[in-house]
N, C-alpha and C positions, 0 to 999 in steps of 0.2 A: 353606587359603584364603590362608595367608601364604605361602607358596610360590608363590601363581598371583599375586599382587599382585605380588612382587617380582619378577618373569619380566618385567612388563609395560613395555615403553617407549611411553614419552608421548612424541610427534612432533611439531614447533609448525613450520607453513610461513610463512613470509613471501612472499606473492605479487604477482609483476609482470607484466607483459603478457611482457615476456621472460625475465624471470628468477624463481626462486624460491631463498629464503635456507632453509635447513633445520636442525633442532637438535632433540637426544633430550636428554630426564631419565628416567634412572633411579632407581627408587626407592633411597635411600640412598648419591646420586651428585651429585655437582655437574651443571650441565646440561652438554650439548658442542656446539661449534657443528659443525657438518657442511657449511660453505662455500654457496655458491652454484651452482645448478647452472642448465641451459636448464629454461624453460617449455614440457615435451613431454611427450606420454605416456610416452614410449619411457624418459626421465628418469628420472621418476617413477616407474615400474615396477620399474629399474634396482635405485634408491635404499631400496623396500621389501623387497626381495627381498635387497639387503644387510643390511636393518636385524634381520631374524630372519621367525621365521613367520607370517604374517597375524591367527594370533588373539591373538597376542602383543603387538599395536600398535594405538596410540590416537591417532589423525591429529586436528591440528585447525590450523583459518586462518580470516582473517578474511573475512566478506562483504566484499564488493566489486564492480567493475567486469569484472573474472575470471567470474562467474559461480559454476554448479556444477557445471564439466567432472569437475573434480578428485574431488570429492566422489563423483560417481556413479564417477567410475575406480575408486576405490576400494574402493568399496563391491564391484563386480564384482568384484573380488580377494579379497574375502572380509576385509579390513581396517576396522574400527571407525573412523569420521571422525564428526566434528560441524563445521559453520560456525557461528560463534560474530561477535556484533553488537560490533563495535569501537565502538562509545560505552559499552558496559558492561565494556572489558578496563581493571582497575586500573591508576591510573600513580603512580609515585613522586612526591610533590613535592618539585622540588629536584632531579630528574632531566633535565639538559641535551643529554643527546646519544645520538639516535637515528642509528640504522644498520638496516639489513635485516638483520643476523646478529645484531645486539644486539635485535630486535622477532620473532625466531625463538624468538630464547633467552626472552624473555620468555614466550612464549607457553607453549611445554615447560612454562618452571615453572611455570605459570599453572592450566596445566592438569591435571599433577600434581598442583597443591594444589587439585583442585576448585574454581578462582575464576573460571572463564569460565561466560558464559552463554551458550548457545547458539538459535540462530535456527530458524525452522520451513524447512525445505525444500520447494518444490513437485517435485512428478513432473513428468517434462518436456512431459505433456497438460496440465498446471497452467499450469505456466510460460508455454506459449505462448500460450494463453487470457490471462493474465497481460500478454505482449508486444502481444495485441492490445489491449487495455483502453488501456493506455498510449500506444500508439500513436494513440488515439483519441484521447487527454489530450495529447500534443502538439499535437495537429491543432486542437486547439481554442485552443489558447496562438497556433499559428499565424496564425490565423483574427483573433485579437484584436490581434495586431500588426499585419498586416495593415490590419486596419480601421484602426486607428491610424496609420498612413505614410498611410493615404490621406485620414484628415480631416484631417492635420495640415498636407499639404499643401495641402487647399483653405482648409484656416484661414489660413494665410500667403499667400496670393490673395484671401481677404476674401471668399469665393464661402461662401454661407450659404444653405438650403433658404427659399425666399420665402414657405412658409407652414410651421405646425405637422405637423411628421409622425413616422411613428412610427423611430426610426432602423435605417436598414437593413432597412425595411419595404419592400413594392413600390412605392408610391407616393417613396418616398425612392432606389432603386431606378431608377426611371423620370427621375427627375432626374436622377443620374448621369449614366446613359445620354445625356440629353439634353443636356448639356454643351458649350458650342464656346468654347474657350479662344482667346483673340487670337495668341499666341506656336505656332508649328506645336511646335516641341521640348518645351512643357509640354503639348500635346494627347497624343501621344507616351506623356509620362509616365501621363498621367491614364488613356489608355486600357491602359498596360499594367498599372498599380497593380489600376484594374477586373479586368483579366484573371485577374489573380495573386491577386484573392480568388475569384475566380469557380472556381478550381482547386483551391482547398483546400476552398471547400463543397463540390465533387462528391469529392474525397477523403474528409472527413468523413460525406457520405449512404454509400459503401459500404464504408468502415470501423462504421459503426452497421448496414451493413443484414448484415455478413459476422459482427458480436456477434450478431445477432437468431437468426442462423441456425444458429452456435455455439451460443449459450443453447439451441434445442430437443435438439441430438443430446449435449450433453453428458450426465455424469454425475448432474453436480447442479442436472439438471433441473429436479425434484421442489421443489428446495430454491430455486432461483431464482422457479417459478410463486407458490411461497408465500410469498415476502418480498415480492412485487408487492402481496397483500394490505395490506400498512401505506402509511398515505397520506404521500405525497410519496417513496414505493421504487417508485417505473415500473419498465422492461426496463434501462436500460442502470445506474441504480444498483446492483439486486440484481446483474447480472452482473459489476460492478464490486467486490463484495462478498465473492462468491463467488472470481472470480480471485483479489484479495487475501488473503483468508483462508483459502482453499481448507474443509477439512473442518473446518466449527463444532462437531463433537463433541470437538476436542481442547481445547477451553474445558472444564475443568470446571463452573467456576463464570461467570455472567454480569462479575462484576467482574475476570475476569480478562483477558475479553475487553473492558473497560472501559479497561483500564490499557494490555493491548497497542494500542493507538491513541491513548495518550496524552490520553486526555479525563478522567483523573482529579486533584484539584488535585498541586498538590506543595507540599511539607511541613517546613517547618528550624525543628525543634523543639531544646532543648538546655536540664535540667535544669526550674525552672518557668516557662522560655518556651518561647512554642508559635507559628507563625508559619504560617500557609496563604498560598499567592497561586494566581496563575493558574495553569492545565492542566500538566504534564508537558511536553506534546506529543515525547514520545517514542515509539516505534512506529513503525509502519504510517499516513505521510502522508496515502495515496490514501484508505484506509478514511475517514480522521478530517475528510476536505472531504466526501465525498459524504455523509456523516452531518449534517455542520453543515449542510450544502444542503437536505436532507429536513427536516431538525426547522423549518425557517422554517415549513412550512406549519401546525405543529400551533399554531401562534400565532393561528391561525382554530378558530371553535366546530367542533365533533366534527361531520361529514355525511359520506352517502357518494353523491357525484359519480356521474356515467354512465360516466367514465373509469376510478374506481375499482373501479364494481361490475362494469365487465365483466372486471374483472382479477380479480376476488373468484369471478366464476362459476366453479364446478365442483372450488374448493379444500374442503380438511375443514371443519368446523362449527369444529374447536377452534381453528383457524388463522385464520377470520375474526372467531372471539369474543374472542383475542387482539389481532388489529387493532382490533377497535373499542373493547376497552378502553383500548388508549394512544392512541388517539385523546380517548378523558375525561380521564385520567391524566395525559398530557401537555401538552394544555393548560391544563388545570386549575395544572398547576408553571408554566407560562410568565406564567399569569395572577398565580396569587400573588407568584413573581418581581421581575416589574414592578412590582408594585403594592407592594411594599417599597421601589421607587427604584433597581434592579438596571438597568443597562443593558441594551437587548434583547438587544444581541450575548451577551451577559454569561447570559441567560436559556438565549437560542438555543443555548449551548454545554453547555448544562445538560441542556437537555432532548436534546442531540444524546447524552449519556452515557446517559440511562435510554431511549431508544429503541432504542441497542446491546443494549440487556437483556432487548426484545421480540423483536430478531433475534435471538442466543442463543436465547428463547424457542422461536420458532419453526421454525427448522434441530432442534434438538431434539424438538420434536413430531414432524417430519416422520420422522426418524429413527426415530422410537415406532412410528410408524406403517406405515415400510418394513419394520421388526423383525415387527411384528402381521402383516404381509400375509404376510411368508416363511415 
């Protein structure tokens, strides 16, 4: 065993859109740099095939804006790689001067000593489920600025809806529409601002309507239909969930899938003081919004809606008797919460942790239950 450990070179890339910084540690060596070379396969390939045998070699880089070209090259090659989360790579303090060969080298040793953490990879059917989600999530950032350029401009015209309405309703809608500005170059404006949301809602209906359709031919069909059961996890949340986290069996425990989304407090304890504050929010961002977005609703008494129960129809027994228990369970916490003097948001975040615990839950069931059929 200590023969095959000492064979091993640990390989740390520093990655750029055109370049990559390279550097080995061997076991009982100082680290070396290995210079810079292009950002290519052909590189890349090159550079492993100099470094010795593929099972000899332990590849690792940081996530990034890169992607996981890299990652899967290698993995083809038959070479050991991990992607590892740069907010968890140690840093010196009192260390002033970064370079790409000196953030290679780091890595090598980093990696040699066991001190990198590494990131979950999607398959690239993952991923692209993944790129749609997101792309959704722009469109709707869009969608908001949007709307915003164009009340702001009628707010600075003094032009204001003459009665109560709901905003961006039809009736609000129709207003718009009906508009005759005195200045022909501000009509202009106003009709192109209109246009320009009007293109990004029909962007967003077939980016939602191209998820619905994904959601059915996926893999994690099964697992999507059942997370609809908990109230306020519709179609495009669970899909949302899914993309992000891909397979919830690699959670062992519910708390772990608590933490990767950053919804558990953090902690600067030191001797006999002990100190909690707010969330982590480390993680998996997308996960930890559509969660706080769901859990608002369990801030209402336990029922099951005509919207929920048709989502409930034709799921296991175990999988809607788990819905309906965090439907009690959870708002029962949001109630006692408050009623300590806890801020809602403050609640809402609470209860957005132990609702991930029902999802765990139930991607696990579901899983029992693919096991039982085969």
């Amino acid at each position: 065993m200590k023969d095959t450990m000492t064979a091993v070179t640990f390989v740390g890339l520093d990655t750029h859109k055109d370049t990559i910084a390279a550097a080995v540690a061997r076991i009982g060596q100082e680290p070396e740099s290995l210079g810079v070379m292009p950002n290519t396969p052909e590189a890349i390939t090159k550079l492993m095939r100099r470094l010795g045998p593929a099972k000899s070699l332990r590849v690792c880089y940081e996530a990034g804006p890169c992607g996981y070209a890299i990652f899967r090259q290698l993995l083809k090659l038959g070479i050991e790689c991990v992607v590892v989360a740069p907010s968890l790579v140690p840093q010196r303090t009192g260390d002033r001067v970064k370079t790409d060969r000196r953030d290679a080298l780091k890595l090598a040793r980093l990696y040699r000593a066991g001190e990198l953490v590494p990131v979950w990879v999607p398959d690239e059917a993952q991923e692209a489920m993944r790129d749609l989600v997101r792309a959704r999530e722009d469109t709707i950032e869009d969608r908001l600025r949007k709307r915003h350029q164009l009340g702001k401009f009628l707010l600075r015209l003094e032009l204001r809806p003459p009665e109560k309405m709901r905003a961006w309703g039809s009736k609000h809608r129709r207003w718009l529409d009906g508009l005759k500005l005195a200045q022909p170059a501000q009509q202009i404006v106003l009709r192109e601002y209109i246009q320009a949301l009007h293109e990004t809602e029909l962007r967003l209906q077939r980016l939602e309507a191209e998820l619905a359709e994904l959601a059915k031919n996926s893999p994690h069909a099964a697992v999507i239909a059942a997370l609809q059961s908990l109230r306020g996890v519709g179609l495009l949340t669970a899909v949302t969930l899914v993309a992000e986290l891909g397979d919830l069996a690699r959670f062992e425990t519910a708390q772990q899938l608590m933490a990767y989304t950053g919804l558990v407090p953090s902690e600067y304890s030191s001797g006999n003081s002990q100190r909690r504050s707010g969330i982590t929010k480390s993680g998996n961002a997308h996960v930890r919004r559509v969660a706080i977005e769901a859990a608002w609703h369990y801030r209402l008494p336990p029922r099951v809606g005509e919207a929920l129960k048709a989502r409930q129809e034709g799921l296991p027994p175990a999988v809607n008797s788990s819905a309906w228990k965090a439907q009690h369970r959870l708002n029962l916490k949001f109630r006692r919460l408050v009623g300590r003097g806890k801020p809602k948001q403050v609640a809402v975040v609470a209860v957005a942790r132990e609702l991930l615990g029902f999802v765990w839950a139930i991607a696990h069931e579901v899983a029992r239950s693919s096991a039982r059929a085969a």
